[in-house]
C-alpha positions as CSV (number, residue, x, y, z in Angstrom):
1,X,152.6,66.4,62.2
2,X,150.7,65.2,65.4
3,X,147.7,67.6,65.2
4,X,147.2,67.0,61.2
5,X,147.6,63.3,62.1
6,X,144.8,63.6,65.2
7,X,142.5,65.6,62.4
8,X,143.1,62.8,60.0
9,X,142.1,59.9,63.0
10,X,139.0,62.0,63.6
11,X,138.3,62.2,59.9
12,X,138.6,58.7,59.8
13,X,136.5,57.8,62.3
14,X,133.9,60.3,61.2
15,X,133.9,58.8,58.4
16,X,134.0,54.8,59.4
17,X,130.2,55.8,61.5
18,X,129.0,57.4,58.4
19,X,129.7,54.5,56.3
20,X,128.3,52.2,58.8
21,X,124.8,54.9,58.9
22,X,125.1,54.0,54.5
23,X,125.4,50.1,54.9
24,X,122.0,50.9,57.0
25,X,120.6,53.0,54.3
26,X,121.1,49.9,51.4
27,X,119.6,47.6,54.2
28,X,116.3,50.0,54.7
29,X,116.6,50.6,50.8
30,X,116.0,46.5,50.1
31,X,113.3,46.4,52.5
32,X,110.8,49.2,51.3
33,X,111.5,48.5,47.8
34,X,110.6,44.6,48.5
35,X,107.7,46.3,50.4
36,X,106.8,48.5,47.8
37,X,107.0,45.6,45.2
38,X,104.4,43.1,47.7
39,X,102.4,46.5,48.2
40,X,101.8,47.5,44.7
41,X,101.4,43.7,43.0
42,X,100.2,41.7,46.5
43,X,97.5,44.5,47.3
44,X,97.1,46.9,44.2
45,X,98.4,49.9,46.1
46,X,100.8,52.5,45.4
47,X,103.0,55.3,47.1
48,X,105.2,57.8,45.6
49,X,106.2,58.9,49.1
50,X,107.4,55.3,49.7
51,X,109.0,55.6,46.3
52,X,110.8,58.3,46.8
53,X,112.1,57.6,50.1
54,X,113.4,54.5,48.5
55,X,115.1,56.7,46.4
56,X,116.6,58.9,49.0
57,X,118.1,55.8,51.0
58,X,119.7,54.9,47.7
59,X,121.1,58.7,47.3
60,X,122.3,58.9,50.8
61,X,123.8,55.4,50.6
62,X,125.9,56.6,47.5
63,X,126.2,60.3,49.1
64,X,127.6,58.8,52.0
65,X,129.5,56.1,51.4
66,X,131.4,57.5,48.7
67,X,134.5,58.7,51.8
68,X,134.0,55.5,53.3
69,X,135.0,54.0,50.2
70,X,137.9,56.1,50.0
71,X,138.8,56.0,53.3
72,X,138.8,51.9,52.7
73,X,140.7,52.3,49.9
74,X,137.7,50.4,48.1
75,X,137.3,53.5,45.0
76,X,136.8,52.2,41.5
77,X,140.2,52.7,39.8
78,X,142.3,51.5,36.5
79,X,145.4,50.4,37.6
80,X,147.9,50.7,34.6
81,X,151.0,51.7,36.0
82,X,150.2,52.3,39.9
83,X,150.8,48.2,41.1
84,X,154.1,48.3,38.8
85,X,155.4,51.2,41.0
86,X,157.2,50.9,44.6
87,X,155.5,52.1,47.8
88,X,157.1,55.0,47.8
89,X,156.7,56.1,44.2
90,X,153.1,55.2,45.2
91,X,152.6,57.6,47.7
92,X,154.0,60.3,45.4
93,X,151.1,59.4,42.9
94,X,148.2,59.5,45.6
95,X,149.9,62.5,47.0
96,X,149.7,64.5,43.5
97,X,146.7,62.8,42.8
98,X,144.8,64.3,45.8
99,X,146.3,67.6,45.9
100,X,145.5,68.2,41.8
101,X,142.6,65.9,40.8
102,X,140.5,64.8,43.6
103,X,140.3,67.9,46.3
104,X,140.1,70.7,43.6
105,X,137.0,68.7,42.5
106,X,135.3,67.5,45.1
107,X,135.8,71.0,47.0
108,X,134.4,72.4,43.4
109,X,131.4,70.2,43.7
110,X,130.7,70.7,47.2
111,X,130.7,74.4,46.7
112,X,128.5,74.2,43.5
113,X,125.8,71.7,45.4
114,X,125.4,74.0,48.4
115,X,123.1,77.0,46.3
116,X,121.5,73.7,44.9
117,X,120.2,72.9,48.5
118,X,119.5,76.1,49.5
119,X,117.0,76.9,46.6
120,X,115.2,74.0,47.2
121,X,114.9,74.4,50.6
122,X,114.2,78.8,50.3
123,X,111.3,77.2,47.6
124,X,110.2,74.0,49.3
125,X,110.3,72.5,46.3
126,X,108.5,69.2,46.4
127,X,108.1,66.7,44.2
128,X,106.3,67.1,41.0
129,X,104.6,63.5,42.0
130,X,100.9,63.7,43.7
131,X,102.1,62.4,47.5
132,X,105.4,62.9,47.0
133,X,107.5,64.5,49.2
134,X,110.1,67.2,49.9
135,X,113.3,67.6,47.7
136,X,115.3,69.4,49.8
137,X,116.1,66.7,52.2
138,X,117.7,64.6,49.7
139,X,119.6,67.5,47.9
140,X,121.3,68.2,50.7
141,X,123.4,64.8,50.9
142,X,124.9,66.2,48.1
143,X,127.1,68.7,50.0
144,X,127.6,67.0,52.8
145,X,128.7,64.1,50.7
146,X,131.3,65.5,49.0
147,X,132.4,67.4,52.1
148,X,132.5,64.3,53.7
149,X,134.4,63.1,50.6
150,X,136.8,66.2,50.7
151,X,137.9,65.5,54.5
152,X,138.5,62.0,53.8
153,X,140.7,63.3,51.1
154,X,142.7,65.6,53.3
155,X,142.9,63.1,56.3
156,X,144.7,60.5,53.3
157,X,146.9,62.9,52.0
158,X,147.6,63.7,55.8
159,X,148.4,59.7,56.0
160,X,150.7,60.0,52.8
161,X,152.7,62.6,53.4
162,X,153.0,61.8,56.7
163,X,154.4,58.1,55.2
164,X,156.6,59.9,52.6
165,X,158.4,61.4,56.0
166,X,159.0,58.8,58.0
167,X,156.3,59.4,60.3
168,X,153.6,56.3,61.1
169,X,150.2,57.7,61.2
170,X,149.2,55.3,63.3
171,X,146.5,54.2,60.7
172,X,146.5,51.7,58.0
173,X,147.6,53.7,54.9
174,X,146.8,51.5,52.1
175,X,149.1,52.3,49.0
176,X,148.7,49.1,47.0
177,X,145.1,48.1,45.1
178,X,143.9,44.9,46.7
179,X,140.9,43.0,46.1
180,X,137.5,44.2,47.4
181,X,136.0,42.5,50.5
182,X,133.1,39.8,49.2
């Protein structure tokens, strides 16, 4: 298990620096749309570029911060049966969860997004906006987001099984839903 549980610490750390580049992306986000607001009412001006980048900040921050979410353990979920369940049983659940639900998806929609990208980017398709700007950029988060997504997903089933063996993997595994961090 040592090399799929240095993968799964690279993974993670991959991920944790994307994350970070996404809490960016909400910061930069907030400022040009405050800008754009004091712009447009303050000055009587108007950009679609600056709209639209606005826009792409907001599409990377979700594109990118969806496998630090996972990898924080910080996913939207219904918790019916899963806190009523012991660690181990737990495990089991994330384990089946991943291998049937989440990777055959998120490898699914990763594969579907890539000809997506590539169309746009073969066409340079622009926006349909006068001074707006390319589409390309911004439809490729969308495979890189869900690849991102789909390592994170390997590097915590990695974590689990590794867990269901007896094996640390010398990374916080969290099996239990907890409140999210204010």
């Amino acid at each position: 298990m040592g090399p799929l549980l240095a993968f799964s610490r690279g993974v993670d750390r991959l991920n944790a620096a994307v994350g970070k580049l996404a809490d960016w992306a909400v910061l930069l986000s907030c400022a040009i749309s405050a800008g754009n607001a004091f712009v447009r009412y303050g000055v009587s001006y108007s950009s679609n570029a600056w709209l639209e980048v606005q826009w792409y900040l907001f599409g990377a921050t979700v594109m990118l911060g969806a496998s630090y979410t996972l990898f924080r353990n910080e996913h939207v979920r219904v918790d019916l049966l899963y806190s009523s369940l012991s660690e181990r049983a737990r495990l089991w659940v994330d384990v089946f969860g991943f291998l049937f639900f989440m990777l055959p998806a998120v490898t699914l929609l990763a594969w579907m997004t890539w000809p997506f990208f590539l169309d746009s980017l073969m066409r340079e398709e622009g926006s349909p906006n006068a001074g707006g700007l390319l589409r390309w950029p911004v439809k490729i988060l969308l495979p890189i987001g869900f690849f991102l997504l789909m390592l994170q997903g390997i590097s915590e089933l990695i974590k689990r099984i590794a867990l269901l063996r007896g094996v640390s993997p010398q990374a916080e595994v969290v099996v239990e839903y907890h409140r999210p961090e204010q």
